[in-house]
C-alpha positions as CSV (number, residue, x, y, z in Angstrom):
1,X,86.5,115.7,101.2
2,X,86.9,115.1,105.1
3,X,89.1,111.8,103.9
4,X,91.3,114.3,102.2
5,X,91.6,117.1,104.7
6,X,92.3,115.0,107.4
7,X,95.0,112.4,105.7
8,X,96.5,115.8,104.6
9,X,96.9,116.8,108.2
10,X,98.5,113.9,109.2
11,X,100.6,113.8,106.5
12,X,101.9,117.1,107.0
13,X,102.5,116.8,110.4
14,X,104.7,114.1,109.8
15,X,107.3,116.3,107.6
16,X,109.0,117.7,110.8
17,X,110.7,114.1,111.1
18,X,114.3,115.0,110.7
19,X,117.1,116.2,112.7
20,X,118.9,118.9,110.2
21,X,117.0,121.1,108.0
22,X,117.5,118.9,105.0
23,X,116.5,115.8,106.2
24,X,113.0,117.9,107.3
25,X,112.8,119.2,103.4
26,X,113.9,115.6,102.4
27,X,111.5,113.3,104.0
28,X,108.8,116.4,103.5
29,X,108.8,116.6,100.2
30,X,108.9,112.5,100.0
31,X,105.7,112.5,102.6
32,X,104.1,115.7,100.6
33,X,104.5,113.9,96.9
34,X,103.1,110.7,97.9
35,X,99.9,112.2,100.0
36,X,100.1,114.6,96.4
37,X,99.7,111.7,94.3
38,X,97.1,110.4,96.1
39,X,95.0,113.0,96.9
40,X,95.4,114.0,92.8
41,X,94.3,110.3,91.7
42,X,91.1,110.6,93.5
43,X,90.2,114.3,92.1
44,X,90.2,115.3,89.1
45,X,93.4,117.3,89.1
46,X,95.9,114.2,88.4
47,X,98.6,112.2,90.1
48,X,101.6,114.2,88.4
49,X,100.7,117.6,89.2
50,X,98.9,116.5,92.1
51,X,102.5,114.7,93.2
52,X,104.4,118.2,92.2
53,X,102.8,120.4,94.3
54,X,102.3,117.6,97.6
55,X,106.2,117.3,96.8
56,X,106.5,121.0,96.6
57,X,104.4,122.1,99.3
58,X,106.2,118.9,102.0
59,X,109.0,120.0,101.3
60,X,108.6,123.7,102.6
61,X,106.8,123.1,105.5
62,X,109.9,120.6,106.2
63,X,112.5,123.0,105.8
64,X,110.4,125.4,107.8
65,X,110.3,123.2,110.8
66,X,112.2,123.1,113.7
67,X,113.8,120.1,115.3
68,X,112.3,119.3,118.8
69,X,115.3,118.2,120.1
């Protein structure tokens, strides 16, 4: 569980990579679907749903970012 919480955190810090608010929800949701898929292939919740709501939740906290630049 500690595998999963921190590959999560890392994961989700990397959705701010993007200059313009699309490219954040973009690459988020891309970062957020694949952590998704792998986190749902290791519990029992599944790799589709688990790769909806990685996509889903990415891709929020990507277009909620701000650039840094």
């Amino acid at each position: 569980m500690a595998k999963i919480f921190v590959l999560s955190t890392v994961l989700l810090g990397l959705t701010a990579c993007g200059d313009t608010w699309g490219q954040r929800a973009v690459t988020g949701g891309a970062i957020g679907a694949g952590s998704g898929a792998a986190i749902g292939a290791l519990t029992p919740l599944g790799v589709l749903p688990g790769a909806l709501i990685g996509g889903a939740v990415g891709a929020g906290v990507g277009a909620a970012t701000t650039s840094k630049k």
